[in-house]
C-alpha positions in Angstrom: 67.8 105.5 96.9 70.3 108.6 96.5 69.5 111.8 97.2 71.1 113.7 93.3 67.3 114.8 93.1 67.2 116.7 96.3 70.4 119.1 94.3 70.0 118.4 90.9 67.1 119.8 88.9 67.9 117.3 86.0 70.2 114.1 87.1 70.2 112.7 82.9 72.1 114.4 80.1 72.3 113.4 76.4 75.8 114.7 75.6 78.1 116.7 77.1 77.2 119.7 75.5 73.5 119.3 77.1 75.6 118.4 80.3 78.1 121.9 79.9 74.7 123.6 79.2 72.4 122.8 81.7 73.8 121.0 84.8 72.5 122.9 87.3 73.2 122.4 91.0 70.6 124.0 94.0 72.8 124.8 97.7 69.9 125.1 100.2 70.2 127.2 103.2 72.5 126.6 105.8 73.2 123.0 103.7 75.0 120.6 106.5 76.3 116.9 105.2 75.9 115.5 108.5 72.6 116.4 109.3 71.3 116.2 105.1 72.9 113.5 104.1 73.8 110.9 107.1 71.3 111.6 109.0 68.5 111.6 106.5 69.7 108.7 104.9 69.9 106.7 108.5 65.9 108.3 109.0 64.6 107.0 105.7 66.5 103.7 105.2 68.3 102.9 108.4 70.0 99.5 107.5 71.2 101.5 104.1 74.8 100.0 104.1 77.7 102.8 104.3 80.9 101.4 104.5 82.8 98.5 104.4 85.9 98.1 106.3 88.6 95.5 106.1 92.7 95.1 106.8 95.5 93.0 105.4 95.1 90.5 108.2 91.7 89.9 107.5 89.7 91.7 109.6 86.6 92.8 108.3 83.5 95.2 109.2 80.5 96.7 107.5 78.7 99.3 108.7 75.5 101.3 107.7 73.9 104.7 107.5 72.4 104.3 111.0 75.7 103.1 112.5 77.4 106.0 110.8 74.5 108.4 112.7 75.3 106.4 116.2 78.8 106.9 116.1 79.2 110.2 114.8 76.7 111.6 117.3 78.6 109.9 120.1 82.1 111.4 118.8 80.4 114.8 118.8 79.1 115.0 122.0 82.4 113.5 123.3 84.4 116.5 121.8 81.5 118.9 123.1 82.7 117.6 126.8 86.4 118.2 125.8 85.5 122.3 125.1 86.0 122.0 121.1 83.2 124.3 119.7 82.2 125.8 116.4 85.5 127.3 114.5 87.9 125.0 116.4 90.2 123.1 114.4 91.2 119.2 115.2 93.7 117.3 113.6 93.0 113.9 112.2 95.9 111.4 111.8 93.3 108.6 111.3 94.6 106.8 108.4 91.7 104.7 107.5 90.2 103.5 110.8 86.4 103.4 110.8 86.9 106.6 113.0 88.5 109.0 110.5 84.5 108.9 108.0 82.6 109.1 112.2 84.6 111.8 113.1 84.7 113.5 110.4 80.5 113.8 110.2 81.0 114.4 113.8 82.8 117.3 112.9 81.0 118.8 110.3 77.9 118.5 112.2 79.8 119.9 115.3 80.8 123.2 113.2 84.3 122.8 113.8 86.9 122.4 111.2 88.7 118.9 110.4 92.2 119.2 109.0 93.0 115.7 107.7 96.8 114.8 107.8 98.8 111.8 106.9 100.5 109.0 109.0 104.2 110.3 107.4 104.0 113.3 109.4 107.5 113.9 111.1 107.3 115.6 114.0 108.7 118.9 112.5 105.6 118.3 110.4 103.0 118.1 113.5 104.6 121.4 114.9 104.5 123.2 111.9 100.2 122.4 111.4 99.5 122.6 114.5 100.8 126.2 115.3 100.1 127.4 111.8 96.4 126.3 112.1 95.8 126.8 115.9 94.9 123.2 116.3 92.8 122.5 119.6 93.1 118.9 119.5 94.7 116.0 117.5 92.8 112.5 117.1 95.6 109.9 115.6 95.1 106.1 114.9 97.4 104.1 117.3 100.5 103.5 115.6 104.3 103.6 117.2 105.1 106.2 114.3 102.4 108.4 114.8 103.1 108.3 118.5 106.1 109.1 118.7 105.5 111.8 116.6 103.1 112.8 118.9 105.1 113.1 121.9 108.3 114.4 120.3 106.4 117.3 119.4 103.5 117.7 122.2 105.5 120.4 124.0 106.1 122.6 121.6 102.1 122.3 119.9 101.6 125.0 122.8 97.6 125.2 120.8 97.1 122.0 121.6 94.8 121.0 124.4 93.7 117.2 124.0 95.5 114.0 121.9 93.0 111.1 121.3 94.1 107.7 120.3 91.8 105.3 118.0 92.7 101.6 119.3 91.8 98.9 121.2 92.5 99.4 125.6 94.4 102.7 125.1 93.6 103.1 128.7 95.0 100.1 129.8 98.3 100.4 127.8 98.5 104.2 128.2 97.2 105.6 131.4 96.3 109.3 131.1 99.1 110.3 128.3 96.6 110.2 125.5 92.6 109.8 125.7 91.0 106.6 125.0 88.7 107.6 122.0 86.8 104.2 121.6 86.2 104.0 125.1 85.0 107.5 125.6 83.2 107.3 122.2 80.9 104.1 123.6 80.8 105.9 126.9 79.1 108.9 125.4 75.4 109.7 124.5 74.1 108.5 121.3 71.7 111.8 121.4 73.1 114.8 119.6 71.3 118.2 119.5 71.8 120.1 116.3 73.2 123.5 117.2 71.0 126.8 116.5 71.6 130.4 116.3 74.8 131.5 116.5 76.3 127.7 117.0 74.5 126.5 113.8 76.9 126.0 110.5 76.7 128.7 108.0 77.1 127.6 103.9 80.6 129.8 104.1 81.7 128.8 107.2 84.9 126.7 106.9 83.7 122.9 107.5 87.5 121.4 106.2 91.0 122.3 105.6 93.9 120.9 103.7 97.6 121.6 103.8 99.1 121.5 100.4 101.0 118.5 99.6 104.0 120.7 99.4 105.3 120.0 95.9 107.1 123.5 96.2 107.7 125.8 99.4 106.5 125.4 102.7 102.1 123.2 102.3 100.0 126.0 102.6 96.7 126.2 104.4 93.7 125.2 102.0 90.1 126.9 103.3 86.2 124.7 102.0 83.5 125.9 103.5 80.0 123.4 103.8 78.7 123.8 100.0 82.4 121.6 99.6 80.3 118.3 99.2 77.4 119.3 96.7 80.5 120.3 94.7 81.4 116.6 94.6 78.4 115.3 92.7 80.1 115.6 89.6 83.3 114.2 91.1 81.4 110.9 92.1 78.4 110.6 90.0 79.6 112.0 86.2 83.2 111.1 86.6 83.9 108.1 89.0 80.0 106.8 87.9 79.3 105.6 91.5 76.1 103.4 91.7 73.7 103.6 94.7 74.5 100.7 96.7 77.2 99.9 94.6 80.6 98.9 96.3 83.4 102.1 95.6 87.0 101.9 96.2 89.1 105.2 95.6 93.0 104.3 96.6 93.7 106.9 99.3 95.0 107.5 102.9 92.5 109.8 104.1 95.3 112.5 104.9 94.7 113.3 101.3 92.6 115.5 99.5 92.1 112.3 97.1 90.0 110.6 100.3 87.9 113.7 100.1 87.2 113.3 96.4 86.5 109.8 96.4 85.8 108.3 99.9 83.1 110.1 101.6 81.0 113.4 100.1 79.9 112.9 96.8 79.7 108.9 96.9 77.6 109.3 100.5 75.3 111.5 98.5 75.1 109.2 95.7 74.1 106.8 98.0 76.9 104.3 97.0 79.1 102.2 100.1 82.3 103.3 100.6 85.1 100.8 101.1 88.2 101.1 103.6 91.2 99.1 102.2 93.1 99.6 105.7 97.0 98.8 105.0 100.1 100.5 106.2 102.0 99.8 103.1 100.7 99.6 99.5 101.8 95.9 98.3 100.3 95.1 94.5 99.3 91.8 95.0 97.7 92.4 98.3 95.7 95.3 96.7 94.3 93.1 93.9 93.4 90.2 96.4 90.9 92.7 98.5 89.7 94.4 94.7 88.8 90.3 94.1 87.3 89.7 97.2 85.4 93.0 97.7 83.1 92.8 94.3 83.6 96.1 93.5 81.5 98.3 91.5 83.7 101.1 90.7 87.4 101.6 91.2 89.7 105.1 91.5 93.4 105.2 92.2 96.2 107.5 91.6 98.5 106.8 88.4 101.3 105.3 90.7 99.0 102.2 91.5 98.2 101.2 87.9 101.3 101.5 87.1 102.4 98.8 89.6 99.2 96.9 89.3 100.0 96.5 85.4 103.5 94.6 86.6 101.8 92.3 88.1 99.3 88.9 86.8 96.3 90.6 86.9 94.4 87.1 84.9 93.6 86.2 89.1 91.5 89.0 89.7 88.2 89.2 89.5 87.0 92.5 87.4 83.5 91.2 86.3 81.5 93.2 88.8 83.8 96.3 87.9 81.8 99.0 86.2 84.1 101.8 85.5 87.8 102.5 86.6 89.0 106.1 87.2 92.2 108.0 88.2 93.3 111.5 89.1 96.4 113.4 91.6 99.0 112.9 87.8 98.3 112.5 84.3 98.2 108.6 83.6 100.8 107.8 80.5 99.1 106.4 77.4 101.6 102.7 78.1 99.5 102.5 81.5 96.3 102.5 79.9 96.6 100.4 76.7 98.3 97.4 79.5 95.5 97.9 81.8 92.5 97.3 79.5 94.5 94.4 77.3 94.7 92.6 80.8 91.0 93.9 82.5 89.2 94.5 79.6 88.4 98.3 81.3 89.2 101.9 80.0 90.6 104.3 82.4 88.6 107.4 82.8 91.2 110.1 83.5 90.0 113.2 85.4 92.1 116.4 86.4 91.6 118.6 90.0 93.2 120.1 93.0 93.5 120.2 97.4 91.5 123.1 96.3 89.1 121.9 93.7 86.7 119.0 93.5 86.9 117.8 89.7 87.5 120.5 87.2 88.5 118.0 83.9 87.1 114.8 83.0 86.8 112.0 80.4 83.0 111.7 81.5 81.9 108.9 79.1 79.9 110.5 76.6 82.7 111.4 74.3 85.5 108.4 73.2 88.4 108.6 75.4 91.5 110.1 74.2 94.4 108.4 75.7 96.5 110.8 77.3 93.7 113.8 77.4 92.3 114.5 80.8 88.8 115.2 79.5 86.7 118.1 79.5 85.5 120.8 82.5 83.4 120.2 85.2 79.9 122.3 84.1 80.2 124.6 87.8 83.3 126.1 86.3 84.3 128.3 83.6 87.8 126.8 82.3 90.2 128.4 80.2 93.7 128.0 78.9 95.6 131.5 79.2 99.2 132.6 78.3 101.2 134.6 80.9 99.3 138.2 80.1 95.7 136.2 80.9 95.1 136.3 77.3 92.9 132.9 75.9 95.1 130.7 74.3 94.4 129.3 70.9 94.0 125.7 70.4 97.4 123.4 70.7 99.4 126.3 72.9 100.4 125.4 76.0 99.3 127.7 78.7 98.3 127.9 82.2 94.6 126.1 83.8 92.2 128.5 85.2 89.2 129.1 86.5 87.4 132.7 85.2 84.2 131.9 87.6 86.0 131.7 90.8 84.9 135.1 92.3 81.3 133.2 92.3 83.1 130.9 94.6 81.2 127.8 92.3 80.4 124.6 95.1 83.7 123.0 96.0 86.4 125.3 94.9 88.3 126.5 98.0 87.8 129.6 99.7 91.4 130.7 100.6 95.2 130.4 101.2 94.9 130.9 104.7 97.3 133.7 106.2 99.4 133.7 102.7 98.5 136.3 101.0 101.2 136.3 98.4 100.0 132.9 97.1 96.6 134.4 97.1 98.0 137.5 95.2 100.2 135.1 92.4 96.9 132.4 92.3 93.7 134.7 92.5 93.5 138.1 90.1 90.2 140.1 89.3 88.2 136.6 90.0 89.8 134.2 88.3 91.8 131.2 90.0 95.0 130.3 88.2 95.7 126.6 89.1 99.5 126.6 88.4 99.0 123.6 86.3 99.9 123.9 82.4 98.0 122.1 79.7 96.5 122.7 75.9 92.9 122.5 74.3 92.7 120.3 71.4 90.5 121.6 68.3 87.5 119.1 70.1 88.0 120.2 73.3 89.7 118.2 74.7 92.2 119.2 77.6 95.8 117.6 77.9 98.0 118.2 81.1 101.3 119.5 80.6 102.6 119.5 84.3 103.0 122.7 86.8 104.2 125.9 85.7 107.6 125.5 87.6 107.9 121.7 86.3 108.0 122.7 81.8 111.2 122.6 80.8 112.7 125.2 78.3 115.5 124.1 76.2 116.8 125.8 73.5 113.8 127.9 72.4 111.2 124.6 72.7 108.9 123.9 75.9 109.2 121.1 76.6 106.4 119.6 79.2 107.6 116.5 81.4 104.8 114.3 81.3 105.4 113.3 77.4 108.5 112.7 77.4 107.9 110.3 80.5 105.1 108.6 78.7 107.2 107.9 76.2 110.2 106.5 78.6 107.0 104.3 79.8 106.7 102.5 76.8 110.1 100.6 77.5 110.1 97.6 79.1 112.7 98.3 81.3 111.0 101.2 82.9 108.9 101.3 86.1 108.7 104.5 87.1 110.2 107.8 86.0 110.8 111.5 86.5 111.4 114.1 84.3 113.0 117.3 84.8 115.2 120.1 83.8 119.2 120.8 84.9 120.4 124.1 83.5 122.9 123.4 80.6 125.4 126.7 79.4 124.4 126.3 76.0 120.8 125.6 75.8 119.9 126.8 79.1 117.9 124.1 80.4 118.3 120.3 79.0 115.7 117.6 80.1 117.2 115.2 83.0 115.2 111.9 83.5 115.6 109.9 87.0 114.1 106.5 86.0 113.2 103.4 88.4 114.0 100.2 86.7 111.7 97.4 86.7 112.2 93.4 88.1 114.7 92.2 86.3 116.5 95.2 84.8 118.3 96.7 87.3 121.8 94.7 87.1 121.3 96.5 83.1 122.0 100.0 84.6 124.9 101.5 82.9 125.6 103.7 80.1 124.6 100.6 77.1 120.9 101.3 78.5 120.8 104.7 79.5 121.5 105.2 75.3 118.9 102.9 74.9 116.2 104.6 76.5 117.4 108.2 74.9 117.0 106.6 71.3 113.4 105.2 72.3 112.9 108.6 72.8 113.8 110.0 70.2 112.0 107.6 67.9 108.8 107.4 70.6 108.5 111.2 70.1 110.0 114.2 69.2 113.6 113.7 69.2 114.9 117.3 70.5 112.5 116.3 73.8 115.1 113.2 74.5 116.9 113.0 77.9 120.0 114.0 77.4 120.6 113.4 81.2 119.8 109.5 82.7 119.9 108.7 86.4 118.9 105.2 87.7 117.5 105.0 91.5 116.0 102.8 93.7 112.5 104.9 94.4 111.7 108.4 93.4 110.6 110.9 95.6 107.1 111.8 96.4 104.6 113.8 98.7 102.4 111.7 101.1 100.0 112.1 98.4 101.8 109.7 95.9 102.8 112.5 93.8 106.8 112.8 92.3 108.7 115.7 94.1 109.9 116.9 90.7 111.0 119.7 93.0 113.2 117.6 95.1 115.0 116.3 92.1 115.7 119.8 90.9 117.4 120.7 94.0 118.7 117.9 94.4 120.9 118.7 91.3 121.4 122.4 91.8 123.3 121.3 94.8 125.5 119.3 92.9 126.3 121.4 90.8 
């Protein structure tokens, strides 16, 4: 039993044309995910299972729909007692504690707004949310980090009213410094009222917010209002193919937008059972041991995991029950793919969004996959590719991603930049959304990712776009990870720089012998004017809390050597 009826006039398509055509998605009224989906699904089928839970030492617990109902109704009670209303914003720092999916139904069904965060948070981090957002109250999994975080920034998050921990005898070990959430939360009534009149949610209210994951500038506050989850039925059902019942891991601390996408809205609403791979560090091997024990069904991780997972013996693993494997956040280079389905027998189904987007391109499985492409738009959304006048590019030019329907605010594209109206200016003109992400439409339309608008790299007359020239550095064996960028040059004005992370085995090669080596694989990989003329080996590459490179880092990085 799902509920893809209850929005979707017709659920079965013959081709993606008929899907493009005639997907059609109905918002009810006043349309609340706690109340619609949780809570209906705990009243028709209330041992339904919801979510599985489990650690690297072990631990393991399931949990269903009408557990899910129980706790979230406790939690919002709870945060009733503690003053937070409708419009107040809380802070999660959950990582991925049974809490963070309670509280975040709690939430929604609360009317106040969840702002998600991650466990790498500095304390310069905490200050700078809290006071931009006017956060009420934080809720953080107990962890010595986090804590400490916590209270080198407390007095200075002068917004801040309550800080609950999620952990076992906080009381005990604590005192009265932070509240004890689990004890409070089983101390609380199980009997929730929905809210009416003026307390009742609203479609357009704001039921979530994201920061940015800050790949340039200061993150910037990300506004989705409570139509945000409808907009993930294509996100789970067409692109990630979750089954009802069916087992689905997305990689993903759920201080990313990526948890959003592929841990809780449109896979609840599919009906499928979310699992929580709890683990402080990503370790390969560990990973594949809970994807063999787990059975999974389906399978979503960022490019950075398969590109470890393929370094490792993947003939241990279990894929049988696996019925489709997906990734988003960066494009995933062709080398990736072609290793991952010799060794799993699986095709990676690439799909392209945003913080502020659900899924706007996918490979959804009725055309062949074109290694490398990143599919083909999401049906809510008008997609174009446009030069820098806003002019429709023809097919094979590289221009910017937008989307010409945004003034119809389609389900699940963001409402706002919060209190930054000059990203709102450069992003949203006359209706239409410019993503800041550069790709080019193939003569099938197909769509392949470039990189962001600040990332091409323009030497000598040619753009030059950093993902192709790292997929082909990929294709040596020497090379784990890379980064491509640009470092002005006199002459040419910008030449193409590439920071590369060896793999096992290669890094007592680093020197000049190989850094020629991998500039004439280049050459004869691709293009040869798109070779690095510039080679830097390093231990680890920089990235956001979302897994993404910092190509931005690297950059000025260099300018400051220069």
């Amino acid at each position: 039993m799902n509920f893809l009826s209850k929005y979707l006039p017709r659920i079965d398509f013959d081709s993606y044309e008929d899907f493009k055509a005639n997907y059609k998605l109905n918002i009810p009224e006043n349309f609340n995910f706690g109340y619609d989906v949780i809570d209906e699904y705990a009243r028709l089928d209330p041992d339904k299972p919801a979510l599985i839970w489990l650690n690297d030492d072990g631990d393991e617990k399931h949990f269903t729909f009408s557990d899910v109902k129980e706790q979230s109704d406790r939690i919002a009670n709870l945060l009733t007692s503690l003053g937070i209303k409708k419009g107040d914003r809380v802070l999660l720092i959950l990582k991925q504690r049974p809490e963070v999916w309670f509280t975040l139904v709690a939430l929604c069904k609360m009317g106040a707004v969840s702002i998600p965060a991650s466990f790498q948070l500095t304390e310069k981090d905490l200050i700078y949310r809290c006071d931009s957002a006017d956060v009420k109250m934080i809720i953080a999994a107990e962890d010595d980090n986090i804590i400490g975080h916590i209270r080198n920034s407390r007095e200075k998050c002068t917004t801040v009213n309550h800080v609950g921990l999620v952990g076992d005898d906080i009381t005990e070990r604590f005192g009265d410094e932070f509240l004890d959430m689990r004890k409070l939360t089983r101390e609380a009534s199980a009997d929730y009222i929905r809210p009416t009149g003026d307390d009742a949610t609203q479609n357009m209210d704001v039921m979530l917010m994201y920061f940015t994951s800050g790949t340039s500038g200061m993150p910037k506050m990300i506004t989705h209002n409570y139509v945000y989850p409808l907009g993930h039925i294509t996100t789970a059902h067409y692109w990630q193919k979750v089954e009802d019942e069916g087992r689905h891991l997305t990689v993903s601390d759920s201080g990313w937008a990526k948890f959003a996408w592929g841990k809780i809205y449109g896979q609840w609403i599919c009906g499928a059972v979310n699992v929580a791979y709890d683990t402080d560090k990503f370790v390969p091997a560990k990973l594949l041991a809970a994807i063999d024990h787990l059975k999974l069904t389906t399978f979503c991780a960022p490019p950075t995991i398969y590109r470890f997972l393929i370094k490792e013996d993947l003939s241990g693993c279990d894929f049988s029950t696996l019925h489709h494997c997906g990734t988003a956040g960066e494009p995933l280079n062709p080398e990736v793919v072609k290793r991952f389905r010799e060794a799993t027998g699986h095709t990676i189904y690439e799909g392209f969004g945003q913080s502020e987007s659900p899924v706007l391109l996918a490979n959804y499985g009725w055309d062949p996959v074109k290694v490398g492409s990143t599919g083909k738009p999401n049906p809510l959304y008008d997609i174009d590719i446009v030069d820098e006048n806003g002019k429709s590019c023809e097919d094979g030019i590289v221009g910017s991603i937008v989307v010409k329907n945004a003034g119809q605010h389609p389900a699940g594209l963001f409402m706002e930049y919060l209190h930054a109206p000059e990203a709102m200016e450069r992003s949203w003109k006359v209706g239409v959304y410019n993503t800041g992400d550069m790709a080019w439409r193939d003569s099938e339309g197909y769509f392949w990712f470039e990189g962001r608008n600040d990332d091409v790299i323009k030497c000598s007359g040619y753009r030059i776009g950093p993902f192709e020239v790292e997929s082909a550095l990929l294709t040596h064996p020497s090379v784990l990870e890379c980064a491509v960028t640009a470092v002005p040059d006199p002459i040419r004005g910008q030449v193409v720089k590439a920071t590369v992370v060896l793999a096992k085995g290669w890094k007592d090669k680093a020197g000049d012998e190989l850094k020629k080596e991998l500039q004439n694989h280049v050459k004869v990989t691709t293009a040869p004017y798109k070779y690095p003329r510039v080679v830097e080996f390093v231990d680890e590459l920089p990235k956001t809390t979302s897994g993404k490179i910092r190509r931005v880092e690297i950059r000025q990085n260099d300018a400051k050597k220069a």
